[in-house]
C-alpha positions as CSV (number, residue, x, y, z in Angstrom):
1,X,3.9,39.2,30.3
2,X,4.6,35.9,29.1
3,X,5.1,34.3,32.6
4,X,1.5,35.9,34.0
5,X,-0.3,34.4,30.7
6,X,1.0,30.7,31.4
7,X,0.0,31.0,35.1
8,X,-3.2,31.8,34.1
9,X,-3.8,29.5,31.5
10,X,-2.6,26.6,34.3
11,X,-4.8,28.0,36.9
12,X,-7.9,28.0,34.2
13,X,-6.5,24.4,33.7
14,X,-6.0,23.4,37.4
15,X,-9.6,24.7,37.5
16,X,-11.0,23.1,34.8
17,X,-9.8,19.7,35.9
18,X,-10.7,20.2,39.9
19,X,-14.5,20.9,38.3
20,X,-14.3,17.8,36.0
21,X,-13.8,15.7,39.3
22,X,-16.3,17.0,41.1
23,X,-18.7,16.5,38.4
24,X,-17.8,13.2,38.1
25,X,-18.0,11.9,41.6
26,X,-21.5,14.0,41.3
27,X,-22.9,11.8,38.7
28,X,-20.9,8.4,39.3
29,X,-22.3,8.2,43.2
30,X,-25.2,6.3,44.4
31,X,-27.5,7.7,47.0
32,X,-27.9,5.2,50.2
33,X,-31.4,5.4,49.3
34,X,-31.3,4.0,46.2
35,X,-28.5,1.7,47.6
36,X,-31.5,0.2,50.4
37,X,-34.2,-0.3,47.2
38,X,-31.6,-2.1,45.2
39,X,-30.9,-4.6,48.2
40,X,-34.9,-5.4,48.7
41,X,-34.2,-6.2,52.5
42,X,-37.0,-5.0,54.6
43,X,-34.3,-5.1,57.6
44,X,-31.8,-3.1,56.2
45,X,-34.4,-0.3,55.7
46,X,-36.0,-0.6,58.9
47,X,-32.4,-0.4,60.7
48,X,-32.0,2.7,58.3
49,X,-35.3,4.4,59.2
50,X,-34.7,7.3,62.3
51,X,-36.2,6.2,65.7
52,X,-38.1,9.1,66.9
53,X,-40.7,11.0,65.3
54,X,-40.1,13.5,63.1
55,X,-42.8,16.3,62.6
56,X,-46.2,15.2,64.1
57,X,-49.2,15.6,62.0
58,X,-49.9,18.9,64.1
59,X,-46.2,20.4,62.9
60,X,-44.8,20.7,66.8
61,X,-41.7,19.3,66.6
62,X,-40.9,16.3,69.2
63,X,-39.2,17.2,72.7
64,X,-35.9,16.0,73.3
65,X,-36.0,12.5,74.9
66,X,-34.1,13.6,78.5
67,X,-36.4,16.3,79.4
């Protein structure tokens, strides 16, 4: 009995600690949008910005460039 109950307390601390991490990188990473509005450069967000359309105003999606 005693080995099952210190198993489970290290998986519940294995857990714990894989769950801290992801929290963290969660709130310690900056979106690449907010990146492009801290850098002010109209060129980096233009390079950033997709080249085809993406949902005409009549909500039929684009066709596929080759045919």
């Amino acid at each position: 009995m005693k080995f099952e109950t210190l198993m489970l307390h290290g998986l519940f601390i294995a857990c714990l600690a894989v769950c801290g991490l992801i929290l963290g990188s969660m709130l310690t990473t900056t979106p690449d949008s907010l990146q492009l509005t801290t850098h002010g450069s109209i060129a980096a967000i233009l390079l950033a910005a997709p080249t085809s359309c993406a949902l005409p105003a009549d909500g039929v999606v684009c066709p596929p460039a080759g045919g």
